[in-house]
C-alpha positions in Angstrom: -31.0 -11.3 -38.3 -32.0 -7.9 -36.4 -31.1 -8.2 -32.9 -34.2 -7.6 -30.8 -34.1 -4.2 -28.6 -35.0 -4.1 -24.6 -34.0 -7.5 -23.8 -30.5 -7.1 -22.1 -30.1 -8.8 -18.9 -27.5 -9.2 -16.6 -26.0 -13.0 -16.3 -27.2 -13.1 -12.2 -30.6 -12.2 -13.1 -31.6 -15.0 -14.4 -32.9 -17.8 -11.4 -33.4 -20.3 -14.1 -29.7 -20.8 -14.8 -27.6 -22.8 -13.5 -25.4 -21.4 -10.6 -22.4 -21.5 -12.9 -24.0 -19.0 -15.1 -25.4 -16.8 -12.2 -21.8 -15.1 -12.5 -20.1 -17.1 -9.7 -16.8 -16.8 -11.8 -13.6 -17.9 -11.1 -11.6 -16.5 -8.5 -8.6 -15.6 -10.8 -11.0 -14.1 -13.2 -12.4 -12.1 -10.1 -9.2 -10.6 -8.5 -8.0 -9.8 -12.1 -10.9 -7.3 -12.6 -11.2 -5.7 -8.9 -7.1 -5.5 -8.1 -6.3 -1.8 -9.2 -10.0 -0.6 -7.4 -9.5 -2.9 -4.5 -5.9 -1.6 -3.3 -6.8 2.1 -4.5 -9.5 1.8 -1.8 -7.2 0.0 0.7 -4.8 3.3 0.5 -7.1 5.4 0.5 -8.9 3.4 3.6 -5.4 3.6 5.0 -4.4 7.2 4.5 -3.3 7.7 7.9 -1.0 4.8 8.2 0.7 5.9 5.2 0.8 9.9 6.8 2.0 8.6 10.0 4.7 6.9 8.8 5.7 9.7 6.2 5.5 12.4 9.0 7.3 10.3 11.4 10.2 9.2 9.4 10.5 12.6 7.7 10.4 14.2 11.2 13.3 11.9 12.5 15.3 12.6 9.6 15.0 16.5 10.5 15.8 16.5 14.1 18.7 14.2 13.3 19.4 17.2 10.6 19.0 19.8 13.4 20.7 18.0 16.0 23.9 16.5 14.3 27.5 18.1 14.1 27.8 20.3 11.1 30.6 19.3 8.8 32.4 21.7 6.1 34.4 20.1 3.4 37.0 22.1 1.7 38.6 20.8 -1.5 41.9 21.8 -2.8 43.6 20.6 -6.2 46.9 18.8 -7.4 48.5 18.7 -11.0 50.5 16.0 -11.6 53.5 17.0 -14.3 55.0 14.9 -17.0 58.1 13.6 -15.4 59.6 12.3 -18.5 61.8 15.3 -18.6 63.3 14.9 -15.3 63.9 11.4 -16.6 65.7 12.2 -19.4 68.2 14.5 -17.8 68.8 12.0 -14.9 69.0 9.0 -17.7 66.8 6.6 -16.2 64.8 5.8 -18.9 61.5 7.4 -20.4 61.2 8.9 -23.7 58.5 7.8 -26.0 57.3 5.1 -23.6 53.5 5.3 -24.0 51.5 5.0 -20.7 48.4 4.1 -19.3 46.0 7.0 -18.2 43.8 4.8 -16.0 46.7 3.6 -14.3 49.0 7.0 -13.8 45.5 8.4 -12.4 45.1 5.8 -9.9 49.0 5.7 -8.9 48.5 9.4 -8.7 45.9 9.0 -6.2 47.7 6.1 -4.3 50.4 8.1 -3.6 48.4 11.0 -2.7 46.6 8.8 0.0 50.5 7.4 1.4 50.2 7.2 5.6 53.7 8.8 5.3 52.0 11.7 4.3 49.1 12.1 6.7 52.0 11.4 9.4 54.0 14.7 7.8 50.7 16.4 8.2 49.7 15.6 11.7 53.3 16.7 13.2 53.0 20.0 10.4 49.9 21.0 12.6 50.0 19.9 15.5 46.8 19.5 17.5 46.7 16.5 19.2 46.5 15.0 15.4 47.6 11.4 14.8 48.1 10.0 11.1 44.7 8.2 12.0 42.5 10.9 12.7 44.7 12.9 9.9 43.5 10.1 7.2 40.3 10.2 8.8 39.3 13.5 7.5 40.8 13.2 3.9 39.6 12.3 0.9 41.3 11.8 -2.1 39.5 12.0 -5.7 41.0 11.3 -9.0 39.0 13.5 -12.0 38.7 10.6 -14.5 41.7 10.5 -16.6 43.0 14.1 -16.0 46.1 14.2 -14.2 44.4 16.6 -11.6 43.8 14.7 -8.1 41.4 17.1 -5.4 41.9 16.8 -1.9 39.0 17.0 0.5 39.4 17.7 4.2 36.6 17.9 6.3 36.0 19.4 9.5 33.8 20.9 12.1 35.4 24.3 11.2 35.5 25.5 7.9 38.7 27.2 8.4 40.4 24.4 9.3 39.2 22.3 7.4 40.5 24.0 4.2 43.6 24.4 6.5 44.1 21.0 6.7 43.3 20.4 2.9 46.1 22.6 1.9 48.5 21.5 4.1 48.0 18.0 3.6 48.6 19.5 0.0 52.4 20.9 0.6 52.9 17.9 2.4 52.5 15.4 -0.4 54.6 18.3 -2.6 57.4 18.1 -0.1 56.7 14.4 0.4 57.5 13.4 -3.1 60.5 16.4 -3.7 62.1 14.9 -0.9 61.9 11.4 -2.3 63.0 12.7 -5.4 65.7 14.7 -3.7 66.9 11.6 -2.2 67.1 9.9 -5.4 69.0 12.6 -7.5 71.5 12.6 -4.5 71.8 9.0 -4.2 73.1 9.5 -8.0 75.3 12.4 -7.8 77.2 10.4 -4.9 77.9 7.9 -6.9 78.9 9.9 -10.2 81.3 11.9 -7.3 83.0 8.6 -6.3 83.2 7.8 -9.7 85.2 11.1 -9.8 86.9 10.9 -6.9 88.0 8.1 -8.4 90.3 9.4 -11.2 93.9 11.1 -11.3 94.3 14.9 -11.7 95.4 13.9 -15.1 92.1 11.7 -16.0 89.8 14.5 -14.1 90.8 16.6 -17.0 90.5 14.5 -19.8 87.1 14.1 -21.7 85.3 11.7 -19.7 87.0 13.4 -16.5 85.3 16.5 -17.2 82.3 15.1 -18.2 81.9 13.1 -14.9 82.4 16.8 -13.2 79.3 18.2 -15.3 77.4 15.5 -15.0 77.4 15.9 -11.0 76.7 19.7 -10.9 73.9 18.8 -13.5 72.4 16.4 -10.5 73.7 19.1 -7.7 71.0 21.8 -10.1 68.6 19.1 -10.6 68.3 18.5 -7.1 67.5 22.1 -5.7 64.7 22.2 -8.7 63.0 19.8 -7.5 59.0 19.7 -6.9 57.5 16.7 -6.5 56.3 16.6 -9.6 53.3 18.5 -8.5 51.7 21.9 -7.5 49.1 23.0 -5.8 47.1 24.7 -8.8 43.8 25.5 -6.3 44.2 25.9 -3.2 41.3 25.6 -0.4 39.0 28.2 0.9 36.8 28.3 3.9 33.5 27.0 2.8 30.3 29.0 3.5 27.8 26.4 4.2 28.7 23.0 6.0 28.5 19.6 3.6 26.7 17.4 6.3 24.1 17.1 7.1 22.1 17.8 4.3 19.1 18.6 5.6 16.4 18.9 2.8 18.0 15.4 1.4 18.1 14.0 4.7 14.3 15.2 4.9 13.2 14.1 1.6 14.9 10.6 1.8 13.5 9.5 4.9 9.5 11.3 3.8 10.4 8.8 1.1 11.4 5.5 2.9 8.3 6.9 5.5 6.3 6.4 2.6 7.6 3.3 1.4 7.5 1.5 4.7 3.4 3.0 5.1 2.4 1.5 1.9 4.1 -1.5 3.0 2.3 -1.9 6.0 -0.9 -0.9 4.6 -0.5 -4.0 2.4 0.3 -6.1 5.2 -2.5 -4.8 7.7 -5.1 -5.9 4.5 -3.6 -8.9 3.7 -4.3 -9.6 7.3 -7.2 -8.2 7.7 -9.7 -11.2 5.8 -12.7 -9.2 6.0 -14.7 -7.9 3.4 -14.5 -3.9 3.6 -16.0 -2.7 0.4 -19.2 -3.5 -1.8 -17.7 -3.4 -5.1 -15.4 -6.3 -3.0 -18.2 -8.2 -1.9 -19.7 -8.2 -5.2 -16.4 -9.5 -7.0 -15.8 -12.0 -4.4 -19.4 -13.5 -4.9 -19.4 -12.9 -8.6 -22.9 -11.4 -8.3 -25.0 -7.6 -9.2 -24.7 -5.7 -6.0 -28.7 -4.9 -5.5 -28.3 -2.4 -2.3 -25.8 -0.9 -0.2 -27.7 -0.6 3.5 -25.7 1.9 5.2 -24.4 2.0 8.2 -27.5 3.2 11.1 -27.8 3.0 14.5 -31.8 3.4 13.7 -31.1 0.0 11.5 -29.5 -1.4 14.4 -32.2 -1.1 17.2 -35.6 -2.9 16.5 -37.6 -0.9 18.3 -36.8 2.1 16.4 -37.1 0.8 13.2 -40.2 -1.5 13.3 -42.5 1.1 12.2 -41.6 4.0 10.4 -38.6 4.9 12.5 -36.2 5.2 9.3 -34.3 8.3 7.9 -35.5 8.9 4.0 -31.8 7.6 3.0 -32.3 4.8 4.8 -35.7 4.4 3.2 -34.3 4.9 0.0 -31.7 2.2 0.3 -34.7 -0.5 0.7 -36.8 1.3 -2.2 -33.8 0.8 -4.1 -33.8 -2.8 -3.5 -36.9 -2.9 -4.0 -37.0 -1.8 -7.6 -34.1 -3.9 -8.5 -35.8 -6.7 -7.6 -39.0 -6.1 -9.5 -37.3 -5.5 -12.4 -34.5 -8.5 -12.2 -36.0 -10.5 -14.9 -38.6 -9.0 -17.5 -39.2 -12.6 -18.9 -41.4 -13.5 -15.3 -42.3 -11.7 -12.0 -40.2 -12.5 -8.8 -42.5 -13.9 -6.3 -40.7 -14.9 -3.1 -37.1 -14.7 -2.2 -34.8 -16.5 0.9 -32.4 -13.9 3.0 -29.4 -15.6 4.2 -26.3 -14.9 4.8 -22.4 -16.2 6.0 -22.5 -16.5 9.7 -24.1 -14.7 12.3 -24.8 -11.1 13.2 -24.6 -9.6 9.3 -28.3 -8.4 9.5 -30.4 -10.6 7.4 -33.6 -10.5 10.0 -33.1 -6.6 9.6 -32.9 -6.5 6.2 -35.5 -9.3 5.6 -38.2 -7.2 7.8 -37.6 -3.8 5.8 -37.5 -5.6 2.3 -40.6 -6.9 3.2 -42.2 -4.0 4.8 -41.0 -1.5 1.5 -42.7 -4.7 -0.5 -45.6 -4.3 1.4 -46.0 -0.5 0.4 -45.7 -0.5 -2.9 -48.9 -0.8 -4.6 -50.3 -2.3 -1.7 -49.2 -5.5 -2.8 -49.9 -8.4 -0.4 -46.4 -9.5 1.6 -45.6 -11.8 4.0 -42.7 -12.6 5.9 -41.4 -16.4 7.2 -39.0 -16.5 9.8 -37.6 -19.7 8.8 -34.8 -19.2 11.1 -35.8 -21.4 13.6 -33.0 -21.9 16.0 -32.4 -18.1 16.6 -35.9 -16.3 16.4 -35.2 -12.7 16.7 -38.4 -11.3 14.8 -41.0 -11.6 17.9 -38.8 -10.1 20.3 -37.2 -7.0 18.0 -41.0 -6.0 16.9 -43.0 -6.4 19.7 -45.0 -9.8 18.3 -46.4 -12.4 19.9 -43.7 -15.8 20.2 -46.3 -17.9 18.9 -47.9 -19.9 17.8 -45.6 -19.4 14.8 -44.0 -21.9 12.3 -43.0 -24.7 13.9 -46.2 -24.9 15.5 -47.3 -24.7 12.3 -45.1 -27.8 10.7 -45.2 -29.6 13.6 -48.6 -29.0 15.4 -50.8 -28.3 11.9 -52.1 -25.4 13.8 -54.4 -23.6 11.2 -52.6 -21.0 8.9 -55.0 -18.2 10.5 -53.6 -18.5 13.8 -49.6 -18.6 12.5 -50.2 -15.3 10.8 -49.7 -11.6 12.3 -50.4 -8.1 10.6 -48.2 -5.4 11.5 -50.1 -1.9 10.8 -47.0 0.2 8.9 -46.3 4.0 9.2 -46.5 5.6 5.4 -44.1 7.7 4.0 -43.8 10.6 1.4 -44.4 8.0 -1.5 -47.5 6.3 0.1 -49.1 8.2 2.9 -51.7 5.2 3.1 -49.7 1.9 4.4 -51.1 -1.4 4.0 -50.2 -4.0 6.9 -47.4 -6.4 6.9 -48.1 -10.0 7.1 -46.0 -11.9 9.1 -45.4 -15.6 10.5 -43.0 -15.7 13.2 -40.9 -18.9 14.0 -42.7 -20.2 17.4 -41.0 -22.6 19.4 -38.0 -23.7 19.0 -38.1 -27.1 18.1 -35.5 -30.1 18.3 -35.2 -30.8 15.0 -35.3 -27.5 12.7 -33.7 -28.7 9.5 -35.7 -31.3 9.1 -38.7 -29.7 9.3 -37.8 -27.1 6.8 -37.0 -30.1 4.4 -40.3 -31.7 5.2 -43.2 -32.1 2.9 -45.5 -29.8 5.0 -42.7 -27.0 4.8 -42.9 -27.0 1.0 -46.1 -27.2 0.5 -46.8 -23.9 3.2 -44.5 -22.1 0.9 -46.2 -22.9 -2.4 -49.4 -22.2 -0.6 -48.1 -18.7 0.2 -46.6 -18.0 -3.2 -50.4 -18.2 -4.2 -51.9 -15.9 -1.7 -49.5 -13.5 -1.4 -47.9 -10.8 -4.1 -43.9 -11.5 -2.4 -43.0 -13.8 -0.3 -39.5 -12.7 2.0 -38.4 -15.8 3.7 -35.7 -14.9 7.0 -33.4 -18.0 7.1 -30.5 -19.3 9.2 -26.8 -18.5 8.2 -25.9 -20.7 5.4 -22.5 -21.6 6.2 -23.3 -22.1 10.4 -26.1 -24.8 9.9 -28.1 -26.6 7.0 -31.4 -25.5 7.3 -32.1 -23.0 4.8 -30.3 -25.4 1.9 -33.7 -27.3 1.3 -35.8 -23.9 0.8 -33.5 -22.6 -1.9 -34.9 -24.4 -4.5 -38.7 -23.2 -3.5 -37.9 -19.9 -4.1 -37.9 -17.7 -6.8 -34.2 -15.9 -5.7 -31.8 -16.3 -2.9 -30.3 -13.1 -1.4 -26.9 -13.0 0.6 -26.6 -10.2 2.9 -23.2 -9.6 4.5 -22.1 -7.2 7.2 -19.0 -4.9 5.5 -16.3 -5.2 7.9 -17.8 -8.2 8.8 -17.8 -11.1 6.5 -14.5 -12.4 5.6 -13.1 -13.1 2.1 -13.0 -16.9 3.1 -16.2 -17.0 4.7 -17.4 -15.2 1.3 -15.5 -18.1 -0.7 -17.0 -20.8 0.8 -20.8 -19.9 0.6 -19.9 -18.6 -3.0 -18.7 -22.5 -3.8 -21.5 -24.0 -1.7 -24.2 -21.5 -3.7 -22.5 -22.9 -7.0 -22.7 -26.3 -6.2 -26.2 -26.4 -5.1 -27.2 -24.6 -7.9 -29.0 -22.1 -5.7 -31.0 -19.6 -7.7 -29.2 -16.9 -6.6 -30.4 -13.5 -7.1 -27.5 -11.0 -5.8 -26.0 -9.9 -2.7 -26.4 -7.0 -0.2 -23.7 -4.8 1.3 -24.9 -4.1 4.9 -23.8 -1.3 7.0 -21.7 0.3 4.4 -20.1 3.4 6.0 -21.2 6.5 3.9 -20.3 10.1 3.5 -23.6 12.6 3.5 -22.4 13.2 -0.7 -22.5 9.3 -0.8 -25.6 8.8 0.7 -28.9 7.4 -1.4 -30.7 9.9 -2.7 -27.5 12.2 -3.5 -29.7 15.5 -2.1 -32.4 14.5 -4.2 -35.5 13.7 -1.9 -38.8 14.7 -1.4 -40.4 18.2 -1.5 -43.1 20.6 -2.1 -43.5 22.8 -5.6 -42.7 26.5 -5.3 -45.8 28.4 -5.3 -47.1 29.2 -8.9 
């Protein structure tokens, strides 16, 4: 079957489905499609946190660079000889024995680390050294499986620090040639009381004689000796100091900086409930985002924006809104909408009076505008209008429609120099009992009988989530519009209406992002407004 062009909708355009289909989708669903986007924005909303914290800890790391004690390390080398020949000759064992290279490495560096031998180098130089402070500055470090063990000394001074390696060196040299001194002699004595032993006769027999050789073999041995070990490279003065390393230092704590910034921009928004971004607002409702207002201090102050006191971007924003809702369903013609919003102070009234004012421009269609929000009236005061009679007066008095009803002359613009007024009913006196007046019989049938005069009907109504008034209207209207405040509205406060709007089965038509903060390249319009044709 050919699919039929020029019908594609979106799923929240649609008043006649249920509010389960308006696109109030799960939460889960939600946060799984706006994540990446929404904590993007929140580091790029947070740049300076994250710059602060980079320079600062980057910053500390360099003066601690600058300030600390330099520190040279010089490194000097031992080999470690096979000492199965020195074995064999003393007869001690050795010879074909096969050994462990992990393990001769580590004795190796054991015995290179020995406190005797950072005592024999604290009394070699002097200094007010101790074995401590000797020990201290060394470092010993096997290369893998090599029998080659470095030495690393460091020190304030580069010369003495490869001082102290080198002597440290000798010292573990002498160290062990002593020991092994001490060890060939300990042998000879006893082969020479062995000999001392015999009778001139048995001194020259054989075994005599071979008692004699075997001590001058011991007495040669002996004055060989080396330790077992050389000093194969020696230390030199190094040229630069080892600590502390500045540009690591630097770049290690930029990089913790920068850790710890993203960390706390994370925390500061997980804080921070409210709602700081449209494309936000518009996941967290589950709804078409119709306008972004931006953020005006002409929008802000009634008097100033009554009549004609707009910018053109400001104009454009409510044009925009405008055509979005004229064209949100092509199967039937949106007639009357309800403005509401969370709580308090998000700038429904505001928007309510310009939607219906750039309503009332357009084709000089007939609007009027119902401040059903009848415990806070703000309409009368912020636009110079009489208090009443208005629409209590009207519900409760049956005070004729004619009387209820004020037209407010409009200032044109470039797109229609010639305004047509602005019909307006105001919300009188507060009464005692607002909700249920709005819920009454005489309520709905004012609203149907305005749906019949007029082109658009824009109905101003309480907060949703503060009181219970404006619940009974939604279902007489064609489309229910949130407005929310960015910075605002919180997440939960955005939760909870979003549930309530799903569970009455509001007809909800989308929301609006109110005083969004723009950039001049952000702005609507893009550069693109009106004016006049080069001459021909």
């Amino acid at each position: 079957m050919p699919r039929r062009r020029g019908r594609r909708r979106h799923a929240g355009y649609t008043p006649s489905r249920p509010a389960a289909t308006l696109g109030l989708v799960d939460e889960q669903q939600t946060s799984e499609r706006f994540d990446l986007e929404h904590w993007l924005r929140v580091l790029r909303r947070r740049w300076w946190l994250i710059l602060l914290c980079f320079v600062l800890a980057a910053g500390s790391a360099a003066a601690f660079s600058f300030t600390a004690e330099k520190k040279y390390t010089a490194k000097a080398s031992l080999l470690f000889r096979d000492p199965e020949l020195d074995q064999g000759i003393l007869g001690v064992g050795g010879g074909g024995g096969e050994t462990d290279p992990d393990r001769e490495a580590a004795t190796n560096e054991r015995l290179v680390s020995s406190p005797a031998v950072a005592a024999r180098t604290a009394r070699a130089l002097g200094r007010d050294l101790t074995p401590r402070s000797v020990s201290d500055k060394i470092g010993v470090n096997a290369e893998g499986q090599s029998n080659v063990v470095d030495v690393e000394a460091v020190d304030p001074s580069a010369a003495f620090a490869a001082r102290l390696a080198n002597t440290y060196s000798r010292q573990f040299i002498a160290f062990r040639r002593d020991a092994d001194r001490a060890k060939i002699r300990q042998i000879q004595a006893s082969v020479q009381r062995q000999l001392d032993a015999l009778s001139p006769s048995e001194r020259n027999s054989p075994a005599g004689r071979s008692l004699q050789t075997r001590v001058e073999q011991l007495d040669i041995l002996a004055s060989l000796q080396t330790g077992n070990a050389e000093l194969v490279q020696p230390a030199t003065a190094p040229t630069s100091p080892s600590s502390p390393k500045t540009n690591l230092n630097i770049a290690g704590g930029g990089f913790l900086g920068l850790l710890f910034g993203l960390g706390l921009a994370l925390l500061f928004e997980r804080l921070n409930r409210s709602v700081r971004e449209s494309d936000e607002l518009s996941s967290m409702y589950g709804l078409p985002l119709l306008a972004e207002i931006p953020e005006s201090q002409t929008l802000a102050d009634y008097k100033r924006s009554s009549n004609g006191g707009l910018d053109e971007n400001e104009r454009e924003a409510f044009r925009m809104l405008r055509a979005r809702l004229r064209f949100f369903n092509i199967d039937q013609q949106l007639r009357s909408v309800l403005v509401t919003s969370c709580t308090s102070q998000e700038g429904k009234s505001t928007v309510a009076w310009h939607l219906a004012s750039t309503m009332a421009m357009s084709s000089n269609q007939r609007v009027v505008l119902v401040e059903a929000d009848l415990r806070r009236p703000t309409l009368a005061l912020g636009h110079g209008l009489r208090p009443g009679p208005g629409l209590s007066d009207a519900l409760v008095d049956n005070v004729p429609f004619t009387q209820v009803v004020q037209t407010v002359e409009l200032e044109g613009d470039a797109a229609t120099p010639a305004a047509p007024g602005l019909d307006v009913i105001v919300a009188g006196g507060i009464p005692p009992n607002p909700a249920e007046l709005l819920e009454s019989e005489r309520m709905s049938e004012l609203l149907k009988s305005l749906q019949t005069m007029y082109d658009f009907v824009v109905v101003d109504s309480a907060p949703t989530l503060l009181v219970a008034d404006p619940l009974p209207l939604m279902k007489q209207v064609g489309g229910v519009i949130v407005v929310s405040r960015m910075s605002n509205t919180t997440r939960d406060a955005a939760a909870r209406l979003r549930d309530q709007l799903r569970d009455l089965d509001a007809p909800v038509v989308g929301v609006i992002a109110n005083r969004v903060k723009v950039t001049s390249g952000e702005r609507y319009g893009y550069g693109y407004g009106y004016e006049s044709l080069p001459p021909a």
